[in-house]
N, C-alpha and C positions, 0 to 999 in steps of 0.2 A: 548720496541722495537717500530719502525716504524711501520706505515702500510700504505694502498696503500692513506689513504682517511687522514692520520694526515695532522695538521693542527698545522705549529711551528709560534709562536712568538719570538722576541730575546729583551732583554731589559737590557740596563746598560753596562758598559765598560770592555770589556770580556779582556783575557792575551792576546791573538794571532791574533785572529779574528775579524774584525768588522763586524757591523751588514748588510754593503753591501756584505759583505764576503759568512756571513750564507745564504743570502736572495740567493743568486745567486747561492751557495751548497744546500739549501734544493728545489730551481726549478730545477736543475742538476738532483737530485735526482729523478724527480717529482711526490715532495708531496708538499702544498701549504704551504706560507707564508703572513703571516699575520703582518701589520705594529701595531698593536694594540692588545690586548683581548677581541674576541667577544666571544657569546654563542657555537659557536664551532670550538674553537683554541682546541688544544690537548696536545701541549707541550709550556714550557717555557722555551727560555735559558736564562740564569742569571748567572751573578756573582757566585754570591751567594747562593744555592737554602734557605739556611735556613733565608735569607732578609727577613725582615718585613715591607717592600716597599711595595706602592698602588697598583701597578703593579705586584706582587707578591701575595697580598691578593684576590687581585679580582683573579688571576688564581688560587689559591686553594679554594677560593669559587664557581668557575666555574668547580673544576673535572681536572684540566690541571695536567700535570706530568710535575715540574719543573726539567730542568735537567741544571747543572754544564756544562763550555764549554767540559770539557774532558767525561763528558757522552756522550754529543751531537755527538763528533766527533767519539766513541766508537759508539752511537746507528747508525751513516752516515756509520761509515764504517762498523757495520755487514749489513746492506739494503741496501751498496753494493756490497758486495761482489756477485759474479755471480750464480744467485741461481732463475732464474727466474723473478725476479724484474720487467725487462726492462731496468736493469740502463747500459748504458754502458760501455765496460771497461775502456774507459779515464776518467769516475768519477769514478770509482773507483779508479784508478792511483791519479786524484784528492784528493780526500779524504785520499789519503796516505800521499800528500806532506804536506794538513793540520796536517796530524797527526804529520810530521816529524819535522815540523816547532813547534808544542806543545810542543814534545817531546825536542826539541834544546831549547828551552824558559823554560819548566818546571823541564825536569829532566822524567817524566811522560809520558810512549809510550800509548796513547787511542788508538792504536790498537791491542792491548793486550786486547781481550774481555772478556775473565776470570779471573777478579782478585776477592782477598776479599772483596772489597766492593764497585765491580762492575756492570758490567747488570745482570749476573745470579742471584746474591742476589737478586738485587733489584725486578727481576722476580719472583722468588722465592715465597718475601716478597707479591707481589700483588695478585701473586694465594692462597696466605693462607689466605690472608686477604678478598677474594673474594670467597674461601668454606666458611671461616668463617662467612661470613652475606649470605652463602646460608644455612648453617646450622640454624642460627640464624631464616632467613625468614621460615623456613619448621618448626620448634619448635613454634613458633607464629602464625603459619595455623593450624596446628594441636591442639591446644589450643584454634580457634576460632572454628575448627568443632567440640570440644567436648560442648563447651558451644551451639550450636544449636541443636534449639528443633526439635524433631519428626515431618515430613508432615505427615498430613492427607491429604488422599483421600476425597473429599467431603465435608461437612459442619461438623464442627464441635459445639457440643450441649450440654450445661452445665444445668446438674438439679439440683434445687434450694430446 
């Protein structure tokens, strides 16, 4: 999901949308967009998320969440639907026509925020995966305070 501070890039020849499209839906929205991948872009839209483009590598070497157009227009339209945002209702009405236009071109309604293997999975998938290396970090602290030695108070004096 969005948040107040993401940070989208778009990159490669999407179904529905051009990248003046997005650029002007993700300021609508306003959360920033980014012509390139710098150190803190957040998402990537792409074709393709699983591409093995430069532009692709360097965002999952950077931490970015590549997302598919129909994620994109899924993750636009829950941040905004009216829930504090700030977004107003005519982006959101916006964000619908995109949807509508996807849905007329793919077959595919992204405003349908719960599917199989949609944003809750993929939420899902990032909270598990983010206990799992806090589990991981707390088992490798635990292991580093067993391995340290005893403080002494004071100097400590070896007899020979």
């Amino acid at each position: 999901m969005f948040s107040s501070d993401s940070k989208v890039c778009a990159t490669g020849a999407l179904k529905t949308m051009t990248r003046v499209e997005i650029k002007g839906l993700v300021n609508d929205l306003g959360l920033s967009f980014h012509d390139n991948i710098t150190m803190t872009t957040t998402h990537l839209v792409i074709a393709d998320p699983s591409s093995n483009s430069s532009k692709a590598r360097k965002a999952r070497s950077q931490g970015c969440i590549l997302l598919s157009e129909e994620d994109f227009l899924r993750h636009a339209y829950a941040w905004s639907l009216p829930s504090g945002n700030g977004v107003a209702r005519s982006v959101h009405n916006q964000v619908g026509a995109y949807c509508e236009k996807y849905k007329e071109e793919t077959g595919v309604d992204p405003s349908r925020i719960i599917t199989p293997n949609g944003v809750m999975n993929k939420l899902k998938e990032h909270f598990e995966a983010e206990a799992k290396e806090k589990a991981e970090a707390k088992v490798k602290q635990e292991k580093r305070d067993k391995m340290k030695l005893p403080k002494f108070g004071g100097t400590f004096r070896m007899r020979l």
